[in-house]
C-alpha positions as CSV (number, residue, x, y, z in Angstrom):
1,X,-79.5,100.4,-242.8
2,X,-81.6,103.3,-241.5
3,X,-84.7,101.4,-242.1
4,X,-85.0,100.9,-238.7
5,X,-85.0,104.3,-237.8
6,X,-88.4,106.5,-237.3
7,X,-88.9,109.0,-239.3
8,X,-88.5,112.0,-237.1
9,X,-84.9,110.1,-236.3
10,X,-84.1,110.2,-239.7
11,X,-84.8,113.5,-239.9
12,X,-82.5,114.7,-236.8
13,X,-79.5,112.2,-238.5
14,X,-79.8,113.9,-241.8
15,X,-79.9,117.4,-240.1
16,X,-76.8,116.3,-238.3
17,X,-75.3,115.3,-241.5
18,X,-76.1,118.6,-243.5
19,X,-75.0,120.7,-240.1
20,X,-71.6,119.6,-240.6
21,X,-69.2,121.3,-242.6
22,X,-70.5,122.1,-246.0
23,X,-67.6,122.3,-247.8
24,X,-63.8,120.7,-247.1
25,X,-60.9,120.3,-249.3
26,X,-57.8,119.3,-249.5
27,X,-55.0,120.7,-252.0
28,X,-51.7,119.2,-252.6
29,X,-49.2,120.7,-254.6
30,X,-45.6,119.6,-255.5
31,X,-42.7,121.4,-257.2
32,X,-39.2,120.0,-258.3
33,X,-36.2,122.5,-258.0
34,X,-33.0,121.4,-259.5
35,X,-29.7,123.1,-259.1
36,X,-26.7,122.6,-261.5
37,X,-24.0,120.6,-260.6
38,X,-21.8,120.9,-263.0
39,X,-19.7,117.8,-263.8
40,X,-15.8,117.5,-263.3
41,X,-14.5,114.2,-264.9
42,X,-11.5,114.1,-262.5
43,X,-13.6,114.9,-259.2
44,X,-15.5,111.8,-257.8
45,X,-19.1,112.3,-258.2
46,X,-19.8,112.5,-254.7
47,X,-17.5,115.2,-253.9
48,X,-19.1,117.0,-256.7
49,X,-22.2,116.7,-255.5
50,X,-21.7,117.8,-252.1
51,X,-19.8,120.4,-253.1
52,X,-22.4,122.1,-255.3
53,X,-24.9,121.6,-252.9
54,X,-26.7,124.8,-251.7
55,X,-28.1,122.8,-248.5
56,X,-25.9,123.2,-245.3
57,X,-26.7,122.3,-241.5
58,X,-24.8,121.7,-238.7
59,X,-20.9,121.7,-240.9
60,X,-22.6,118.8,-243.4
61,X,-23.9,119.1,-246.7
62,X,-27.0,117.4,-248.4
63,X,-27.4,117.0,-251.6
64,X,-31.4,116.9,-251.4
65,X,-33.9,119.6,-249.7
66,X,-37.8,119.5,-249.4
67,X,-39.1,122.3,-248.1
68,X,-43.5,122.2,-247.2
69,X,-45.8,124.4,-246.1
70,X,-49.7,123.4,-244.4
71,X,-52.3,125.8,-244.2
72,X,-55.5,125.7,-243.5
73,X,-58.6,128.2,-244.0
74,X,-62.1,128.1,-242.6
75,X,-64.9,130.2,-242.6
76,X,-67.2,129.8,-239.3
77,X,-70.8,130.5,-239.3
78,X,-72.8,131.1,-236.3
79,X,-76.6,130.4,-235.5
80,X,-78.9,132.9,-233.9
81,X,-77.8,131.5,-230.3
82,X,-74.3,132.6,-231.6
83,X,-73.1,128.9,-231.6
84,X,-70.2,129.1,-233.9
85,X,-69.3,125.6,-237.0
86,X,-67.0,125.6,-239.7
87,X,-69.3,125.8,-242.7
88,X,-66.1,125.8,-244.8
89,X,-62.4,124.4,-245.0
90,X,-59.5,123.8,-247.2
91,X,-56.2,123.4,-245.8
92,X,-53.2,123.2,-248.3
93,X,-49.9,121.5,-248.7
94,X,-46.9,123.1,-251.1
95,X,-44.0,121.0,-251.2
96,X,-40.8,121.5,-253.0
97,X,-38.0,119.1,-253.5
98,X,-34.9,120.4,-254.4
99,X,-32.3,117.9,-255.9
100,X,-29.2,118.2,-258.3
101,X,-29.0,118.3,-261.5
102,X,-26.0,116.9,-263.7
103,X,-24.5,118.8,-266.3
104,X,-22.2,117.2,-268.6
105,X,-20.6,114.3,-268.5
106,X,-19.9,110.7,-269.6
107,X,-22.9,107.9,-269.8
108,X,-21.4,106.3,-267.4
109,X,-20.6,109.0,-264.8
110,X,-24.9,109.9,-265.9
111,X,-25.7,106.1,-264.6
112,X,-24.0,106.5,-261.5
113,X,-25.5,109.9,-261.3
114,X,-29.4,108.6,-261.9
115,X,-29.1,105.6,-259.1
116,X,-27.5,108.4,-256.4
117,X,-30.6,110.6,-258.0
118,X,-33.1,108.1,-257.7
119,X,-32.1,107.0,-254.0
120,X,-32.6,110.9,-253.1
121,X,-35.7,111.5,-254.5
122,X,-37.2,108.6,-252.5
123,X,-35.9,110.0,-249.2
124,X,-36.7,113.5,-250.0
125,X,-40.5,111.9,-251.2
126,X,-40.5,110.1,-247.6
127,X,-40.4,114.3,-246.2
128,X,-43.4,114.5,-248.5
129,X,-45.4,111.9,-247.0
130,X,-45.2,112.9,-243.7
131,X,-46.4,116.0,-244.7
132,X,-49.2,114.9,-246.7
133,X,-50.0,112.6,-243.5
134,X,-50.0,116.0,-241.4
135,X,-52.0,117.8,-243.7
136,X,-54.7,115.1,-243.8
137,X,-54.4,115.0,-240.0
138,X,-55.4,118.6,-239.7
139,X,-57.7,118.6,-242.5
140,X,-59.5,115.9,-240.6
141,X,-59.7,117.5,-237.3
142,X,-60.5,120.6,-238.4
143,X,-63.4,118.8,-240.1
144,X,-64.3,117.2,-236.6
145,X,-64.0,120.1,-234.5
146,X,-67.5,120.6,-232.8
147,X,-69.5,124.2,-232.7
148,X,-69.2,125.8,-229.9
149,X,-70.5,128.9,-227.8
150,X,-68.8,131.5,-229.9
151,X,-66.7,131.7,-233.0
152,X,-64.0,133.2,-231.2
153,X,-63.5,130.4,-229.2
154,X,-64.2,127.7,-232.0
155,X,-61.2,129.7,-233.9
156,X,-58.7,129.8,-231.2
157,X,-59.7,126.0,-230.6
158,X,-59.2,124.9,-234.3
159,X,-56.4,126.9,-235.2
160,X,-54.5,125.3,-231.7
161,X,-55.5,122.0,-232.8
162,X,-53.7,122.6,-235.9
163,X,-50.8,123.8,-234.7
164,X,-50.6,120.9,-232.4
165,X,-50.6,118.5,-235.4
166,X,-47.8,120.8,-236.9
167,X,-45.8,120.4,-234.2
168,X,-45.9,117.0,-234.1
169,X,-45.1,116.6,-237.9
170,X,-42.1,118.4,-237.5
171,X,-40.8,116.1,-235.4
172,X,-41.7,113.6,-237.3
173,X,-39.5,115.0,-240.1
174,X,-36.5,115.4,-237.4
175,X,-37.2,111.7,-236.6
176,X,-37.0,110.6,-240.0
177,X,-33.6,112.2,-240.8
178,X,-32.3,111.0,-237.9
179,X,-33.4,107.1,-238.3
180,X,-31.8,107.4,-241.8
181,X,-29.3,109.2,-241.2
182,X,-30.7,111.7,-243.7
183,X,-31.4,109.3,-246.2
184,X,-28.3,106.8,-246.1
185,X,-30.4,104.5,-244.3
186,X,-33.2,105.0,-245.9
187,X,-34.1,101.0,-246.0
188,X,-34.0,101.2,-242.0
189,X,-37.5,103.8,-241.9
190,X,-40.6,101.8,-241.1
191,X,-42.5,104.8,-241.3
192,X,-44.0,104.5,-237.6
């Protein structure tokens, strides 16, 4: 492919190459947080759960929680002109789902239990991804961001940049709750 390519053009391609950042990263961590719910046989299990749920907003109750945080890092290296680059980056994701845990109880009232688990860690897992999606975002413009004419303003514009893409993931995660309901219409999300 760059066979066609002169020499000297090669040369300015591969210098363009190695002038970008030297080293990025992305790091994605997640945790799992359970919180005892501790089982009643005469109390329906929903009433249970929202009961013993530590998660409150707006007078209703949810029985699931993820909580995330993105950060990102650089280090910026400037040339003799004082042109500024991101030589370095890593920008970080640490999510934590919190979901309840059943303690005690009948195989039966544990069945019923596992399927109302199951359909929360997939909506608390959607939170997750949009994170993960955010975090890539940034990651990736950060990655792009161009030198410029001083590091000051290189980290003013890269760190506004992020935020940008911060903002916009949180309301992605507002959206999300709101299409499904937090999670009882989960099958309506399409994700876009």
């Amino acid at each position: 492919m760059l066979a066609h390519l002169k020499p000297r053009a090669c040369a300015v391609l591969l210098l363009l190459l190695v002038s970008s950042i030297a080293h990025a990263r992305l790091e994605e961590g997640l945790i799992y947080t359970p919180y005892p719910v501790y089982n009643e046989a005469a109390r329906p299990l929903g009433r249970l759960l929202a009961d013993a749920s530590p998660f409150h907003q707006d007078g209703r109750n949810f029985m699931g929680n993820t909580k995330y945080q993105i950060r990102w890092h650089f280090r910026l290296d400037a040339d003799a002109s004082g042109r500024c680059r991101i030589s370095q980056l890593e920008t970080q994701l640490a999510s934590t789902i919190s979901l309840p845990r059943l303690v005690g109880g009948t195989n039966e009232r544990m069945r019923s239990f596992v399927q109302i688990l199951t359909e929360l860690r997939i909506h608390e897992l959607g939170h997750v991804a949009i994170a993960s999606e955010a975090a890539g975002a940034i990651d990736q413009s950060l990655a792009a961001m161009p030198q410029m004419a001083s590091c000051a303003a290189l980290e003013s514009a890269a760190n506004a940049a992020g935020y940008v893409l911060l903002k916009a993931c949180e309301g992605r995660q507002r959206e999300y709750d709101r299409v499904t309901d937090h999670g009882r219409l989960q099958s309506v999300w399409s994700g876009h």
